[in-house]
C-alpha positions as protocol buffer text, in pm:
chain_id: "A"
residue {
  index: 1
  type: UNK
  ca { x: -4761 y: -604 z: 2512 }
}
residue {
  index: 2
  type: UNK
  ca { x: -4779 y: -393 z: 2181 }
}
residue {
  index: 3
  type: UNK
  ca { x: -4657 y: -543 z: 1823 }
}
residue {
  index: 4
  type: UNK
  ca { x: -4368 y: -381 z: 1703 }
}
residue {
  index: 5
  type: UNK
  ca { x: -4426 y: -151 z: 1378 }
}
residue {
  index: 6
  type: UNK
  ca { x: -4162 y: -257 z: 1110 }
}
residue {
  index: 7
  type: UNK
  ca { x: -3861 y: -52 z: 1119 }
}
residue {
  index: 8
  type: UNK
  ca { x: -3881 y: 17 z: 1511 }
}
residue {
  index: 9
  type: UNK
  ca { x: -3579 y: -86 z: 1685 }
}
residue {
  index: 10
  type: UNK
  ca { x: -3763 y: -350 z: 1886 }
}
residue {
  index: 11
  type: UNK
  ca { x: -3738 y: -568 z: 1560 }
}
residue {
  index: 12
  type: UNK
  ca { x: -3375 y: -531 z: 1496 }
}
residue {
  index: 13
  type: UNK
  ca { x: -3138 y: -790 z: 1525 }
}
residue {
  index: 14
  type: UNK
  ca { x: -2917 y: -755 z: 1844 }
}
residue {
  index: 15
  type: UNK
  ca { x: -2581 y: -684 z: 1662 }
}
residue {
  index: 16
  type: UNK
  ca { x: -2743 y: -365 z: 1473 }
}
residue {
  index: 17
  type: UNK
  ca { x: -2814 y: -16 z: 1652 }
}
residue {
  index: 18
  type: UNK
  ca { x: -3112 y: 132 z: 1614 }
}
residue {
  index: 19
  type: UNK
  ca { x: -2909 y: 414 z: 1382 }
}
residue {
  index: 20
  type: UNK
  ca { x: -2861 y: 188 z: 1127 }
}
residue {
  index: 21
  type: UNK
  ca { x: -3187 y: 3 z: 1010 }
}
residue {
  index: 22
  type: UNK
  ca { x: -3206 y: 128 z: 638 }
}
residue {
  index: 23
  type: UNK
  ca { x: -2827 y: -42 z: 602 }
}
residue {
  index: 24
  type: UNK
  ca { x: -2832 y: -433 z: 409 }
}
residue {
  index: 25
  type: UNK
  ca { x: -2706 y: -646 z: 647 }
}
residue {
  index: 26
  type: UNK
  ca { x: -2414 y: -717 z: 382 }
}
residue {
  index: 27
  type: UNK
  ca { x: -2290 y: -369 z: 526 }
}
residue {
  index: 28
  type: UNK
  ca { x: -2248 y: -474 z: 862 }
}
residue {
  index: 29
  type: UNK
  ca { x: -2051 y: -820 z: 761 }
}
residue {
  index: 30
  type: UNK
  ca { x: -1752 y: -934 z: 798 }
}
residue {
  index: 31
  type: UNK
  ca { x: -1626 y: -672 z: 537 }
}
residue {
  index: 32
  type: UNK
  ca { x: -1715 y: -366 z: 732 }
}
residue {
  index: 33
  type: UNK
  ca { x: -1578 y: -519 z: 1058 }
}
residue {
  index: 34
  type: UNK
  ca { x: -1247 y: -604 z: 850 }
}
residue {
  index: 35
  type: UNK
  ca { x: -1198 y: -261 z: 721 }
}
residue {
  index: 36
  type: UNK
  ca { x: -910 y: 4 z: 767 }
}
residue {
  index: 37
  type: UNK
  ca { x: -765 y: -302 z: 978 }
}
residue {
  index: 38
  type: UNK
  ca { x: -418 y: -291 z: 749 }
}
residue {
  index: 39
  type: UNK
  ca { x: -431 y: 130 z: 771 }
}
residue {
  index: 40
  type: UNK
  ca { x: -481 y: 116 z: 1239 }
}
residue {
  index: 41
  type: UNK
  ca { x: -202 y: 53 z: 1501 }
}
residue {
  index: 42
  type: UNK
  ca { x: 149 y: -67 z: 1293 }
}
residue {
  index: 43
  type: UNK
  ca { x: -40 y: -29 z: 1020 }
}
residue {
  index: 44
  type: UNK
  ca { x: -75 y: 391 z: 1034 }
}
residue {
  index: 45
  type: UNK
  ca { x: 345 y: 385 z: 1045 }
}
residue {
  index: 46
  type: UNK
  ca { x: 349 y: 156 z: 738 }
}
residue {
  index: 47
  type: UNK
  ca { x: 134 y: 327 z: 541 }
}
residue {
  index: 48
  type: UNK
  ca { x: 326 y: 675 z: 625 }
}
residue {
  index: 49
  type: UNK
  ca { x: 672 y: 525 z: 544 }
}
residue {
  index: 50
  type: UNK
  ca { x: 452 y: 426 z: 198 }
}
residue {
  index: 51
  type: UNK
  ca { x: 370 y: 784 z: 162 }
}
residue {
  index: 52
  type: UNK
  ca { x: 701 y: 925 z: 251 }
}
residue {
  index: 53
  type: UNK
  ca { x: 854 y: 667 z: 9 }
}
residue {
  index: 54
  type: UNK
  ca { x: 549 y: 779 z: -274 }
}
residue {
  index: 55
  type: UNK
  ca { x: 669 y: 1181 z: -233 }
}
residue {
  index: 56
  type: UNK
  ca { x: 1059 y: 1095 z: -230 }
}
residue {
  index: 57
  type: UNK
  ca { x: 1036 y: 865 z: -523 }
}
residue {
  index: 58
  type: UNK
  ca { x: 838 y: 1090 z: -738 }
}
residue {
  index: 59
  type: UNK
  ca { x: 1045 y: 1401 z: -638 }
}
residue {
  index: 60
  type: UNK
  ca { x: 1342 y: 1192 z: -705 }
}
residue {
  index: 61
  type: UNK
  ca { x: 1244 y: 1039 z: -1075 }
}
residue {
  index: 62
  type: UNK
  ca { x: 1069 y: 1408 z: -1175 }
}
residue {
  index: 63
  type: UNK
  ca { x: 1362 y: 1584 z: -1103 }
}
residue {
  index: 64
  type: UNK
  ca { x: 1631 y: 1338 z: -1264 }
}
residue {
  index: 65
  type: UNK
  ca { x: 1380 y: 1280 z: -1639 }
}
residue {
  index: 66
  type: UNK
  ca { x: 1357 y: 1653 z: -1634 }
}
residue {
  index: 67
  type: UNK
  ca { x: 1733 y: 1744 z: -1538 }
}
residue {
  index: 68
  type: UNK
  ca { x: 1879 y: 1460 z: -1755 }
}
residue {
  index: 69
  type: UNK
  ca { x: 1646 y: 1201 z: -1921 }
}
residue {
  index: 70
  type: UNK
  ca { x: 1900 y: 1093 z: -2170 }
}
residue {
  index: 71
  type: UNK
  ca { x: 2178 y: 1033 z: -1918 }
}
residue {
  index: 72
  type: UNK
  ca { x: 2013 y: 703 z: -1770 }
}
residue {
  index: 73
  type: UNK
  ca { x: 1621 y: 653 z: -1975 }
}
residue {
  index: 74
  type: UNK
  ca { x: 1581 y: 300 z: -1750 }
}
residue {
  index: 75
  type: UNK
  ca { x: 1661 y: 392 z: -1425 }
}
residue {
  index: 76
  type: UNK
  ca { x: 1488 y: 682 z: -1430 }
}
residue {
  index: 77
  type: UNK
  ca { x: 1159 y: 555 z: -1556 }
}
residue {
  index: 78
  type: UNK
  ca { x: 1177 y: 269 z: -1318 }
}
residue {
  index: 79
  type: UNK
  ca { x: 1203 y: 558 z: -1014 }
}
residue {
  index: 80
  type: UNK
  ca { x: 874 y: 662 z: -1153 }
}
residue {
  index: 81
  type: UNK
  ca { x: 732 y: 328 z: -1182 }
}
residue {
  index: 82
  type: UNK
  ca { x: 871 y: 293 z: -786 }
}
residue {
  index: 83
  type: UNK
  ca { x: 697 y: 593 z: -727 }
}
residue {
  index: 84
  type: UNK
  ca { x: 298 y: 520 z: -843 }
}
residue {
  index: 85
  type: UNK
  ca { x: 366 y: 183 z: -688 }
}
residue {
  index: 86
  type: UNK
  ca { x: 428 y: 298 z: -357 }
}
residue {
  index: 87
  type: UNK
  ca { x: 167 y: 557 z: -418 }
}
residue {
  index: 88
  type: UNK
  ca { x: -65 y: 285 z: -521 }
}
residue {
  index: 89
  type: UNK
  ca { x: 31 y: 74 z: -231 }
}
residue {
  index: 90
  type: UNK
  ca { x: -15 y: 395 z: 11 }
}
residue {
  index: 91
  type: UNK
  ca { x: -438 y: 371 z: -109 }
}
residue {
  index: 92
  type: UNK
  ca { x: -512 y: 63 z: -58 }
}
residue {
  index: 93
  type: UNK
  ca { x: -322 y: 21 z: 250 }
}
residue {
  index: 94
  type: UNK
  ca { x: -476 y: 289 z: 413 }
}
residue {
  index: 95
  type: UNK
  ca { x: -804 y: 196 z: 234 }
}
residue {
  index: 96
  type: UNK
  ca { x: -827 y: -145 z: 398 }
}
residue {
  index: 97
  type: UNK
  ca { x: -1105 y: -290 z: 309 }
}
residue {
  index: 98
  type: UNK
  ca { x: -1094 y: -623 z: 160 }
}
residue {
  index: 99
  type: UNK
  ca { x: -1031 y: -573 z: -221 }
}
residue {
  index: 100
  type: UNK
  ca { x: -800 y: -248 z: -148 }
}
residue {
  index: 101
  type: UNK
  ca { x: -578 y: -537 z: 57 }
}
residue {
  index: 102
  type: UNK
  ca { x: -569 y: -715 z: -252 }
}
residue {
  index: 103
  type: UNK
  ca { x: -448 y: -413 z: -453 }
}
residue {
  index: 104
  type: UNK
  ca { x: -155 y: -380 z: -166 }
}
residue {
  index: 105
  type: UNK
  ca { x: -28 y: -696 z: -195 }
}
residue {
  index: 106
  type: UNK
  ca { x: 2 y: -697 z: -576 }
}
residue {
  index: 107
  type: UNK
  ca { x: 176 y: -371 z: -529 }
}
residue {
  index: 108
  type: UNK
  ca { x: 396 y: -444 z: -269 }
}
residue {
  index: 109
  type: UNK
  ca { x: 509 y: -796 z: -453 }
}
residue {
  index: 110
  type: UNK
  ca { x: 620 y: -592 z: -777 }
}
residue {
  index: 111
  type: UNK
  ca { x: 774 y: -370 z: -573 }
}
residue {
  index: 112
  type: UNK
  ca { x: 953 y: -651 z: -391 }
}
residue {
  index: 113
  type: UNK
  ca { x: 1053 y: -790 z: -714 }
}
residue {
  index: 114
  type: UNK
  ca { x: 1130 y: -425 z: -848 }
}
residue {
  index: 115
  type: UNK
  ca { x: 1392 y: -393 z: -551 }
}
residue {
  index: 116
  type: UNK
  ca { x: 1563 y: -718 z: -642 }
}
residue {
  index: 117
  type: UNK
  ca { x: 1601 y: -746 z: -939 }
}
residue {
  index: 118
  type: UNK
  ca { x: 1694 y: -357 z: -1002 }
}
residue {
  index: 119
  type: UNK
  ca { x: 1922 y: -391 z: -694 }
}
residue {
  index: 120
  type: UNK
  ca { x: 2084 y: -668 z: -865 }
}
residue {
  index: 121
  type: UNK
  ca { x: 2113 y: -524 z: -1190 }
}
residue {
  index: 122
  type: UNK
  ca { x: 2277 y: -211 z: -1033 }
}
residue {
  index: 123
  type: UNK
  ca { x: 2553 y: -383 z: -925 }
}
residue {
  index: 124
  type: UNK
  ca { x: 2624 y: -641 z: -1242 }
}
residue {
  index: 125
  type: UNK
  ca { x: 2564 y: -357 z: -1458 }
}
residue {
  index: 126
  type: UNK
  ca { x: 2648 y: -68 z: -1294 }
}
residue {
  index: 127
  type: UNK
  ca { x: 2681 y: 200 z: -1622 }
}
residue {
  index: 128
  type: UNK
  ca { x: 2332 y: 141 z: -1662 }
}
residue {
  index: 129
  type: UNK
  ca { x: 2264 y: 323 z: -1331 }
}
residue {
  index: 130
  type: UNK
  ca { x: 2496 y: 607 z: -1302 }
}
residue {
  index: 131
  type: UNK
  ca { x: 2270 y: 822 z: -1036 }
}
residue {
  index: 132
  type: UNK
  ca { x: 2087 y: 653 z: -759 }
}
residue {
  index: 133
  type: UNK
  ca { x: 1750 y: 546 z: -755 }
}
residue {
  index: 134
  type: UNK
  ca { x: 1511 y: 443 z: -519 }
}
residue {
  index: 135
  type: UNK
  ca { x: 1532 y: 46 z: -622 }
}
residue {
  index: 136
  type: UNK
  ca { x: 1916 y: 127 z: -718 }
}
residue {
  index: 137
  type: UNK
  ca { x: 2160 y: -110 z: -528 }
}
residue {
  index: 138
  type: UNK
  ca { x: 1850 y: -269 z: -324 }
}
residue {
  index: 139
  type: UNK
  ca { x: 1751 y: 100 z: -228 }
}
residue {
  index: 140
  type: UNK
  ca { x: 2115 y: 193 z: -68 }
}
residue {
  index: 141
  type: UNK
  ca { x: 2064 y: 524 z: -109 }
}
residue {
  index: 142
  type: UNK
  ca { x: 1750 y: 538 z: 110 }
}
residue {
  index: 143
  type: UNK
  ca { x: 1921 y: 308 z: 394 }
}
residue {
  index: 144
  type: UNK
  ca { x: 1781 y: -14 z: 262 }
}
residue {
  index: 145
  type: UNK
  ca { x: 1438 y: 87 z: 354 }
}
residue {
  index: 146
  type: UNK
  ca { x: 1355 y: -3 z: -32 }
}
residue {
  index: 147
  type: UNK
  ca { x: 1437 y: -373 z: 90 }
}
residue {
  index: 148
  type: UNK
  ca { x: 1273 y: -402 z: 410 }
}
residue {
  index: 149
  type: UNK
  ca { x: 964 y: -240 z: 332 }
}
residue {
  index: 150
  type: UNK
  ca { x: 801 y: -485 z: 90 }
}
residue {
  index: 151
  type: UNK
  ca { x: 884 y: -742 z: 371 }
}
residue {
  index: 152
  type: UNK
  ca { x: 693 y: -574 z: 611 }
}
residue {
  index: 153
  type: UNK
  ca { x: 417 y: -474 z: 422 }
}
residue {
  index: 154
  type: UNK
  ca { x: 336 y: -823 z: 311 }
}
residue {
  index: 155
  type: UNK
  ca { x: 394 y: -913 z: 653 }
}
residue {
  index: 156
  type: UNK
  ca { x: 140 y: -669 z: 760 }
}
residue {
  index: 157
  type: UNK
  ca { x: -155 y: -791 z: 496 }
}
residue {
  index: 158
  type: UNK
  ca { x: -45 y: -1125 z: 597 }
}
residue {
  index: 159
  type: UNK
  ca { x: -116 y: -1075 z: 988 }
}
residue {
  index: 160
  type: UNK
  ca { x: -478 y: -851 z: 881 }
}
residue {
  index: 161
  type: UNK
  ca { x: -587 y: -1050 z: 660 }
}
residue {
  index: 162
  type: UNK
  ca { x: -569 y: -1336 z: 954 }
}
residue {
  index: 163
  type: UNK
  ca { x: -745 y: -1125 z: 1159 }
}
residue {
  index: 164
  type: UNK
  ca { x: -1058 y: -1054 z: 886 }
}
């Protein structure tokens, strides 16, 4: 029987098609096998309610610092600050490779935070929110979905991250 040449498939290990002989074998660990696992099945729903949440909390915060910035400064900039953290959670959650799952869970605990303490302030101080905002009243004005989400999401990254 002939020697394999070096780079025939013959001489690749049984995990790695023949395709893919110039990759390290880094990039076919663990890390590539983990990835997009927090963006598939539940995951795909969770990271559109993240993107829905990202377009209606930026519409939301441009609108009211344009229309009336001086009305309610606070509130308003923390609508924006909701809004690049769900965008920023909306990445890396449909990213989902290992450090992008990292990124998500920072974002989604300051959001969590964001939502109750905001929520709580909106109610002890209400004059300091006199329109709505997304974390306003623990996100009443969006059904509550301000609340639950952060739940979920961590839930999710908990439940991938098991599976990695």
């Amino acid at each position: 029987m002939p020697e394999p040449t070096p780079g025939s498939s013959s001489d690749l290990p049984a995990d790695r098609p023949a395709g893919r002989q110039n990759e390290s074998p880094a990039s076919n660990s663990g890390e590539a096998a983990g990835r997009q696992l927090t963006g598939k099945g539940p995951g795909i729903v969770l990271v559109a309610l993240y993107a829905l949440f990202a377009l209606a909390a930026t519409g939301r915060a441009t609108v009211q610092i344009i229309a009336d910035f001086q009305k309610a400064p606070v509130s308003y900039l923390l609508s924006a600050l909701a809004a690049v953290i769900y965008l920023v959670a909306t990445v890396a959650l449909a990213r989902g490779d290992r450090t992008s799952a990292r990124v998500a869970r920072v974002a989604i605990s300051i959001e969590l935070a964001g939502v109750l303490v905001v929520g709580l302030v909106s109610y002890l101080k209400p004059a300091d929110f006199p329109d709505k905002t997304v974390w306003s009243h623990f996100g009443s004005g969006y059904g509550y979905v301000p609340l639950v989400l952060p739940v979920l999401g961590l839930l999710w990254l908990r439940r991938t991250q098991a599976a990695r």
